[in-house]
mmJSON file of the N, C-alpha and C atoms, coordinates in Angstrom:
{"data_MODEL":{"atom_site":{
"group_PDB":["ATOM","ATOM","ATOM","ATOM","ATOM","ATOM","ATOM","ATOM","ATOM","ATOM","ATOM","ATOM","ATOM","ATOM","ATOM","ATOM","ATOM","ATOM","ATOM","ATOM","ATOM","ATOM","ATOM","ATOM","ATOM","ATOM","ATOM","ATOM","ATOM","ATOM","ATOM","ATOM","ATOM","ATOM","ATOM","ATOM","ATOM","ATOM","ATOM","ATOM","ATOM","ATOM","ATOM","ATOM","ATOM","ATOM","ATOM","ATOM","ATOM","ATOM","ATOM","ATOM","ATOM","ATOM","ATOM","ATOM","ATOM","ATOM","ATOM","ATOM","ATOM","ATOM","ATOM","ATOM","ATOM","ATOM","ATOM","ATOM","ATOM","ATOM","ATOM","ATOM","ATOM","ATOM","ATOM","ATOM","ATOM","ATOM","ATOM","ATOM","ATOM","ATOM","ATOM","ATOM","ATOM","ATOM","ATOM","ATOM","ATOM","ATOM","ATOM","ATOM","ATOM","ATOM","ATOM","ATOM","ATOM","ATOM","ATOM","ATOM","ATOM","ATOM","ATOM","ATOM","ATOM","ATOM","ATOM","ATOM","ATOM","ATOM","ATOM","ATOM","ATOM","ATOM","ATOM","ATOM","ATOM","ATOM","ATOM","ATOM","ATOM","ATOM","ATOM","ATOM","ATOM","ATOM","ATOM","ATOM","ATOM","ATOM","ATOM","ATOM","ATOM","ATOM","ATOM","ATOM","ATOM","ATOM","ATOM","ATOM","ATOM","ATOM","ATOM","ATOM","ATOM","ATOM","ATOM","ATOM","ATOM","ATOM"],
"id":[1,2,3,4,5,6,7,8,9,10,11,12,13,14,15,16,17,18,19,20,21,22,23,24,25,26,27,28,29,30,31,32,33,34,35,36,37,38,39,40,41,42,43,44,45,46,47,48,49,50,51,52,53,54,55,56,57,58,59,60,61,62,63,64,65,66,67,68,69,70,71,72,73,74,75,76,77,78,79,80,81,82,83,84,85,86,87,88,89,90,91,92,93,94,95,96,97,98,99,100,101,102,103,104,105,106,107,108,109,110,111,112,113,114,115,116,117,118,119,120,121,122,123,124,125,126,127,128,129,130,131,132,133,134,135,136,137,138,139,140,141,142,143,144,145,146,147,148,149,150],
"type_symbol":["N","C","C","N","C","C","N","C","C","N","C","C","N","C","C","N","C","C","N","C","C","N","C","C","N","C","C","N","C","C","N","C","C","N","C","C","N","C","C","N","C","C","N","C","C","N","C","C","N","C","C","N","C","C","N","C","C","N","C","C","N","C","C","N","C","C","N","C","C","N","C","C","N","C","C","N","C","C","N","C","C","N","C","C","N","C","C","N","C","C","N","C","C","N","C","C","N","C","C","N","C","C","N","C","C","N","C","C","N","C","C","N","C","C","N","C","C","N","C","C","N","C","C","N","C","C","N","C","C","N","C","C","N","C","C","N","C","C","N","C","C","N","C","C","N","C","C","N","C","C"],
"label_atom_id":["N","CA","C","N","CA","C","N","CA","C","N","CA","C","N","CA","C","N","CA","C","N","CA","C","N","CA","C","N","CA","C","N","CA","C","N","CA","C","N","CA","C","N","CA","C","N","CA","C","N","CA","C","N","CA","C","N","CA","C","N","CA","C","N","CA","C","N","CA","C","N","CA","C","N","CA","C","N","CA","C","N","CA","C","N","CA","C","N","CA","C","N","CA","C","N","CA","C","N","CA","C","N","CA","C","N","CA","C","N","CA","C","N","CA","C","N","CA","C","N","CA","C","N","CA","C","N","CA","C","N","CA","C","N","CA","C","N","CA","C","N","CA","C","N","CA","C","N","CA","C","N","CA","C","N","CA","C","N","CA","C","N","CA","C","N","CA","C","N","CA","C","N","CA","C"],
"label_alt_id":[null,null,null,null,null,null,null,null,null,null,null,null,null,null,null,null,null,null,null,null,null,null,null,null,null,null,null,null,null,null,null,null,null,null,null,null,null,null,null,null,null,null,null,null,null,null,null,null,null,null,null,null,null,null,null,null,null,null,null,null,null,null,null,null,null,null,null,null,null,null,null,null,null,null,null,null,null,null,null,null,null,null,null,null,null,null,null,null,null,null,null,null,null,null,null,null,null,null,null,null,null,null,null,null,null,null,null,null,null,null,null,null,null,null,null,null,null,null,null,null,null,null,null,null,null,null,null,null,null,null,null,null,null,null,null,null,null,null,null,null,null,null,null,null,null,null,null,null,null,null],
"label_comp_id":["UNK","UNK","UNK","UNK","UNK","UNK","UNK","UNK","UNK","UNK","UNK","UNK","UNK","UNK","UNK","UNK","UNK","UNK","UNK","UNK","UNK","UNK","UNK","UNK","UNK","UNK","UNK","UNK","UNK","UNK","UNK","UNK","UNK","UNK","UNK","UNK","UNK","UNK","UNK","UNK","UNK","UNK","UNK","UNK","UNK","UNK","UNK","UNK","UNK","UNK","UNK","UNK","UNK","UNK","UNK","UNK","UNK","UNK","UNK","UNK","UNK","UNK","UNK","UNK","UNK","UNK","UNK","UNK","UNK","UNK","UNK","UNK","UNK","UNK","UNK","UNK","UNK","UNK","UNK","UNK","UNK","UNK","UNK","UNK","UNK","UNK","UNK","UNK","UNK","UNK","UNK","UNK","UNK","UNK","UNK","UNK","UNK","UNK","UNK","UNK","UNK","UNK","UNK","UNK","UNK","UNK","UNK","UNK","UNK","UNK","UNK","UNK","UNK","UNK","UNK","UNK","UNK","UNK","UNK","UNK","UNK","UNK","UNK","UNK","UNK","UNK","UNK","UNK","UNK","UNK","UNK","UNK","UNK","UNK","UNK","UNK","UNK","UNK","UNK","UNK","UNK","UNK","UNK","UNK","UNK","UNK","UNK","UNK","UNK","UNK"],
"label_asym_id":["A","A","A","A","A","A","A","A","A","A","A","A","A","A","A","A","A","A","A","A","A","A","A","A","A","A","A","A","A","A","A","A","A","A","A","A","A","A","A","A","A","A","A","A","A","A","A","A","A","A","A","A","A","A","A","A","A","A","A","A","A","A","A","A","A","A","A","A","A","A","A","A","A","A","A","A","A","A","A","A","A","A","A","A","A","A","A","A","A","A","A","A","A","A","A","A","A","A","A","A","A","A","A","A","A","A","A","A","A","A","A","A","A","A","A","A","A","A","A","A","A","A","A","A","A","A","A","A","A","A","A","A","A","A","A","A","A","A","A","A","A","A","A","A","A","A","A","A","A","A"],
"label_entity_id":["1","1","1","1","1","1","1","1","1","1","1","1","1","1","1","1","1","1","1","1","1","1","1","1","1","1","1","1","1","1","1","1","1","1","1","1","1","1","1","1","1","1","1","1","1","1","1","1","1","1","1","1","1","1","1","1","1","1","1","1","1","1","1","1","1","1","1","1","1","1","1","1","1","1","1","1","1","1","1","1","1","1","1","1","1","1","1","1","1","1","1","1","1","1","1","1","1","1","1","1","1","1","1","1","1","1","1","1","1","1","1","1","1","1","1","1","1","1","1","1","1","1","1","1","1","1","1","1","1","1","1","1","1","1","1","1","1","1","1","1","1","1","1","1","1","1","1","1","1","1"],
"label_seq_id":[1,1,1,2,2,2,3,3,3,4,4,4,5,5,5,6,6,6,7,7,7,8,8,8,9,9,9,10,10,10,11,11,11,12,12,12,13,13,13,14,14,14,15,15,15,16,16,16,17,17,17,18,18,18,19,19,19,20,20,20,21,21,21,22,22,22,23,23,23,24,24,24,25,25,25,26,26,26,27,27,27,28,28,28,29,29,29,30,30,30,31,31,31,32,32,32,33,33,33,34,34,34,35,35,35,36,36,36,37,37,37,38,38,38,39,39,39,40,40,40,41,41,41,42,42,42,43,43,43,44,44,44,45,45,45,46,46,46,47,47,47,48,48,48,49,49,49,50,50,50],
"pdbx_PDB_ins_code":[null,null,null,null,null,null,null,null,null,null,null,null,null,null,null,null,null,null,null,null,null,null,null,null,null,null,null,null,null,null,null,null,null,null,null,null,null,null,null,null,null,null,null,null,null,null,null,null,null,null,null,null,null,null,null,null,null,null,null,null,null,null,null,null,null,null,null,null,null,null,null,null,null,null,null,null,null,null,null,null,null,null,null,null,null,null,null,null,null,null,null,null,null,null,null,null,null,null,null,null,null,null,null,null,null,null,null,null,null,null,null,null,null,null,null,null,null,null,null,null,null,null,null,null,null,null,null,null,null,null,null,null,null,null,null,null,null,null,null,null,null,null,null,null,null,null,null,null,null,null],
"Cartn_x":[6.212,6.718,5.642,4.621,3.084,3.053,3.323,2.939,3.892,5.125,6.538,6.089,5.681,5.29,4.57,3.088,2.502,2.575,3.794,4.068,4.956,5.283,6.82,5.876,4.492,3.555,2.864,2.364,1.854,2.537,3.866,4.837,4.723,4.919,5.268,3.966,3.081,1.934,1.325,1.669,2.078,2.833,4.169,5.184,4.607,3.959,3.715,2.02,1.355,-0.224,1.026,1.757,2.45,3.011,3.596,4.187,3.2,2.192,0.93,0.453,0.104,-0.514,0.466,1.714,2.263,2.937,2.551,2.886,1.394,0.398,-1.044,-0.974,-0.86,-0.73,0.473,1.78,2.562,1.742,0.928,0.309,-0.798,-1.532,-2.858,-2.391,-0.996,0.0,0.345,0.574,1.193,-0.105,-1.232,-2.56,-2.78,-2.578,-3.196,-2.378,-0.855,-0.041,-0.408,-0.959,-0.993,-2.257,-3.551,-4.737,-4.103,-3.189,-2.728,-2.175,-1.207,-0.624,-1.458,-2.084,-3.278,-4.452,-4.734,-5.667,-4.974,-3.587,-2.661,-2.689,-2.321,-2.299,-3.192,-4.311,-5.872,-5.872,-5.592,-5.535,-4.793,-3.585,-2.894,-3.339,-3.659,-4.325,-5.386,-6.554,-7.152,-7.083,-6.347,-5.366,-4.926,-4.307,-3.129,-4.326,-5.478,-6.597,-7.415,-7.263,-8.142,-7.678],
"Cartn_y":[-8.419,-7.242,-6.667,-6.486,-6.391,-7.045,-8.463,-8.837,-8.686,-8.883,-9.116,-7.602,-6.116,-4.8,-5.298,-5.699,-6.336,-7.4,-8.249,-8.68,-7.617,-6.765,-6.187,-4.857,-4.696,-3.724,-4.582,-5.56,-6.837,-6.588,-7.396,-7.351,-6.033,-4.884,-3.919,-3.256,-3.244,-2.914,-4.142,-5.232,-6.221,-5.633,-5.237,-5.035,-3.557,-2.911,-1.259,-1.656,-2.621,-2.862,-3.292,-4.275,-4.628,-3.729,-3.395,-1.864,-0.974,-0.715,-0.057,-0.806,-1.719,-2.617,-2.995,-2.991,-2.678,-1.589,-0.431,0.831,1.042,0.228,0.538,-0.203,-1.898,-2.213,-1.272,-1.032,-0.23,1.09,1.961,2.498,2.13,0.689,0.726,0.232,-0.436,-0.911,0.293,1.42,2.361,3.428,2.992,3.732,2.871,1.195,0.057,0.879,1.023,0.826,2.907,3.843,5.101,4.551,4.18,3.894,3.475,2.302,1.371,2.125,2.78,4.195,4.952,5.822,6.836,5.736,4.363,3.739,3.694,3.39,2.813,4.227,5.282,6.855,7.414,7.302,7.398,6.433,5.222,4.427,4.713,5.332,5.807,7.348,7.658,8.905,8.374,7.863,7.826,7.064,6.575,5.281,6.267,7.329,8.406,9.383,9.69,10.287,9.795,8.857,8.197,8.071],
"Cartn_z":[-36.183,-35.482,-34.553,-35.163,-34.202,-33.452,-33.127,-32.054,-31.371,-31.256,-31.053,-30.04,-30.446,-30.002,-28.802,-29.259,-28.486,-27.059,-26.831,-26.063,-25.298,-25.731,-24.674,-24.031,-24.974,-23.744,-22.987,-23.228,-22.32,-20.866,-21.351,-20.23,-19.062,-19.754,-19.378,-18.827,-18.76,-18.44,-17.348,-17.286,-16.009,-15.04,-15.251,-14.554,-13.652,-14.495,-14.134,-12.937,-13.147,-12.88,-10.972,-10.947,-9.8,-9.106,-9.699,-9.013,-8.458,-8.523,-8.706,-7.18,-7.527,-6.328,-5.33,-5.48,-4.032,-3.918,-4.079,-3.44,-3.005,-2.998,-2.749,-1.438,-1.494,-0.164,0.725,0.402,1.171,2.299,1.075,1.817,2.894,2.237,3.62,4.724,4.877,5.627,6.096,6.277,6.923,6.931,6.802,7.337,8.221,8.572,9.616,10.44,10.757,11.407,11.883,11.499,11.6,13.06,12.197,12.867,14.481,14.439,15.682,16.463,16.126,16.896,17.574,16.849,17.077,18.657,18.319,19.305,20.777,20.198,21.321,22.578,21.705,22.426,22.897,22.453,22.771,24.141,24.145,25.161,25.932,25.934,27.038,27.689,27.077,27.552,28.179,27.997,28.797,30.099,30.211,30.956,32.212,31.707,32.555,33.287,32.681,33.117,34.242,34.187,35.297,36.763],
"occupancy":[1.0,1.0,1.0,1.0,1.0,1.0,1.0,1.0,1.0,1.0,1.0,1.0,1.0,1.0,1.0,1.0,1.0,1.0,1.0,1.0,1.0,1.0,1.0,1.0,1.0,1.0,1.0,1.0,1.0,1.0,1.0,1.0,1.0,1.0,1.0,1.0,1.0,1.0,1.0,1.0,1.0,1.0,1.0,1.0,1.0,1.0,1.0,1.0,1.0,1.0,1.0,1.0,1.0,1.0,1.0,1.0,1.0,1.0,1.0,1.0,1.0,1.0,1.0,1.0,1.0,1.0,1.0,1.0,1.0,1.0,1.0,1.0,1.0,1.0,1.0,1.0,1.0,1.0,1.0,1.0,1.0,1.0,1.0,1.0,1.0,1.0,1.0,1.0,1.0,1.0,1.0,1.0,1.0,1.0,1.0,1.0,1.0,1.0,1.0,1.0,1.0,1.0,1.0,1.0,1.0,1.0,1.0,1.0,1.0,1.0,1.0,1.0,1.0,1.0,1.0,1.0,1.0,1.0,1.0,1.0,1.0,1.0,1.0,1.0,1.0,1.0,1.0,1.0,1.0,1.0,1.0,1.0,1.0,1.0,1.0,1.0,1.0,1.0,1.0,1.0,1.0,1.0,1.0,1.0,1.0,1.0,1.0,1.0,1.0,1.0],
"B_iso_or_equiv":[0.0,0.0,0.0,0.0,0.0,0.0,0.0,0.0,0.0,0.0,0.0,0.0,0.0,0.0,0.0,0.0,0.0,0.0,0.0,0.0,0.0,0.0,0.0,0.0,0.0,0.0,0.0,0.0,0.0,0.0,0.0,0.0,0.0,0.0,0.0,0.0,0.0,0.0,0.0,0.0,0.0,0.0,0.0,0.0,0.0,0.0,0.0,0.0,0.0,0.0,0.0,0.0,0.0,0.0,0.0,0.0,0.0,0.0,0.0,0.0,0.0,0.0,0.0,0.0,0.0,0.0,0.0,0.0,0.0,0.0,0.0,0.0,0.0,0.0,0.0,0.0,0.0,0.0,0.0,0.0,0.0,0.0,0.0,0.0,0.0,0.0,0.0,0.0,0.0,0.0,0.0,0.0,0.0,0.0,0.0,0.0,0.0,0.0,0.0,0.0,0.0,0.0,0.0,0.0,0.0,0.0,0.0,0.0,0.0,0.0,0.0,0.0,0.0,0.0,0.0,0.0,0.0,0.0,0.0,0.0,0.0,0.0,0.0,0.0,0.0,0.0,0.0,0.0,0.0,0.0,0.0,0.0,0.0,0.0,0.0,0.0,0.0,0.0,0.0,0.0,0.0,0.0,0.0,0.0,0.0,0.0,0.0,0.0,0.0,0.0],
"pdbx_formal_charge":[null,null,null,null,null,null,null,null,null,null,null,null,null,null,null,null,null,null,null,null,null,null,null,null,null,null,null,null,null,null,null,null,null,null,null,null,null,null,null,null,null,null,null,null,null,null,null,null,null,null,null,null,null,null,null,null,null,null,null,null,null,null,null,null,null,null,null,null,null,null,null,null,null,null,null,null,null,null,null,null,null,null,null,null,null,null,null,null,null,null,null,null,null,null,null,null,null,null,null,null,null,null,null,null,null,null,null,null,null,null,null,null,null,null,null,null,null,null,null,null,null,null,null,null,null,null,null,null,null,null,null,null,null,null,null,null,null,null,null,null,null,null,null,null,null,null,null,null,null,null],
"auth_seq_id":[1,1,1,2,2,2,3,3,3,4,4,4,5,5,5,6,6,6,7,7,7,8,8,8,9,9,9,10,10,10,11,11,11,12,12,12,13,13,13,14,14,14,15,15,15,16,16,16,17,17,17,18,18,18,19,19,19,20,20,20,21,21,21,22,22,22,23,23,23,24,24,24,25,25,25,26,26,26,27,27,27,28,28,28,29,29,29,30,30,30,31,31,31,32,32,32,33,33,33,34,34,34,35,35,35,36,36,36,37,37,37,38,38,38,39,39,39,40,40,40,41,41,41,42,42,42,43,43,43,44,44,44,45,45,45,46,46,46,47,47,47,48,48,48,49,49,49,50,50,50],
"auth_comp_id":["UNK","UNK","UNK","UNK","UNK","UNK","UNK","UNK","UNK","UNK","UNK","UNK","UNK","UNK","UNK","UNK","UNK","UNK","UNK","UNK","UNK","UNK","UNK","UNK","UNK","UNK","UNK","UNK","UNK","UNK","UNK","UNK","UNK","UNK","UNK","UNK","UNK","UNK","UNK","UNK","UNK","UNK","UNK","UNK","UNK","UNK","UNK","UNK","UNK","UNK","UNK","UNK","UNK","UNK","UNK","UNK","UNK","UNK","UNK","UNK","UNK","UNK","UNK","UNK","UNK","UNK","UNK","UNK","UNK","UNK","UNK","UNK","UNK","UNK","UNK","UNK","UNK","UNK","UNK","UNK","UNK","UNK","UNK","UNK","UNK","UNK","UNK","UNK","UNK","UNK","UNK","UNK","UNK","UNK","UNK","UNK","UNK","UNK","UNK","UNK","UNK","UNK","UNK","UNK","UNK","UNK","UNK","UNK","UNK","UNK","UNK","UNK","UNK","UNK","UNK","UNK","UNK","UNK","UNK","UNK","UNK","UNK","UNK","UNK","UNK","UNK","UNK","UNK","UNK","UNK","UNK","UNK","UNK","UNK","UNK","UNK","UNK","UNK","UNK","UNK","UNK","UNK","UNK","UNK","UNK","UNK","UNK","UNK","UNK","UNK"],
"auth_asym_id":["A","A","A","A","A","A","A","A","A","A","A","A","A","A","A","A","A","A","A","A","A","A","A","A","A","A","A","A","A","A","A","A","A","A","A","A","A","A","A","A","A","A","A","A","A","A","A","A","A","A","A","A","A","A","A","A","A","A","A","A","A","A","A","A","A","A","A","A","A","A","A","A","A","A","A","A","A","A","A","A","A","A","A","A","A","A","A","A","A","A","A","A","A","A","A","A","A","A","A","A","A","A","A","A","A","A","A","A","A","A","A","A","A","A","A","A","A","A","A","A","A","A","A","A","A","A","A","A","A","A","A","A","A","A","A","A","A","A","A","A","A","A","A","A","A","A","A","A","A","A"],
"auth_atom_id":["N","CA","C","N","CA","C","N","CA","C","N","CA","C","N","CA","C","N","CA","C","N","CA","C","N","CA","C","N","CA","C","N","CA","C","N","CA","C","N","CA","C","N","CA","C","N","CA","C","N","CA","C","N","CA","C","N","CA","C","N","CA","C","N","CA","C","N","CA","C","N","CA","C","N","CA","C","N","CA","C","N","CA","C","N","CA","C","N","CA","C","N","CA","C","N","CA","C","N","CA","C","N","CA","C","N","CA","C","N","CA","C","N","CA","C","N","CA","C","N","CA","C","N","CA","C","N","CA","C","N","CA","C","N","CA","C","N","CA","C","N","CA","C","N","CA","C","N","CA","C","N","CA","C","N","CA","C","N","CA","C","N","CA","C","N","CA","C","N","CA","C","N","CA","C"],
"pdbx_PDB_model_num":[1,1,1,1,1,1,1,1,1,1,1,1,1,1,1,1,1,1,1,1,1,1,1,1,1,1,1,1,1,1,1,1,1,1,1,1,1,1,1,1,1,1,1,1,1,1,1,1,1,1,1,1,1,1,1,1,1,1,1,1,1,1,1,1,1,1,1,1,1,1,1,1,1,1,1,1,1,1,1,1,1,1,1,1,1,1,1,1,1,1,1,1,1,1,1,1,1,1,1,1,1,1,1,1,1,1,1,1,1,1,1,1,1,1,1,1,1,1,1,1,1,1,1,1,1,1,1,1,1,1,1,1,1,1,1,1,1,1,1,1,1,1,1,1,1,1,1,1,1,1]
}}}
């Protein structure tokens, strides 16, 4: 029964560690894509300035 416990927090503490790590990439993916924006606008501004 102990282990039987033991495997289904295994599992579940897998399942939760994944979940974890892609709502982590999700975010640095939508900080790359914030950064790219922000360069692109910066670049047009100074673009329109000149």
């Amino acid at each position: 029964m102990a282990a039987k416990q033991s495997q289904i927090i295994n599992v579940l503490t897998s399942v939760s560690l994944r979940g974890i790590e892609r709502e982590q990439q999700k975010a640095a993916d939508r900080q790359k894509k914030a950064e790219d924006r922000e360069a692109r606008l910066h670049y047009f501004t100074k673009k329109n300035e000149s």
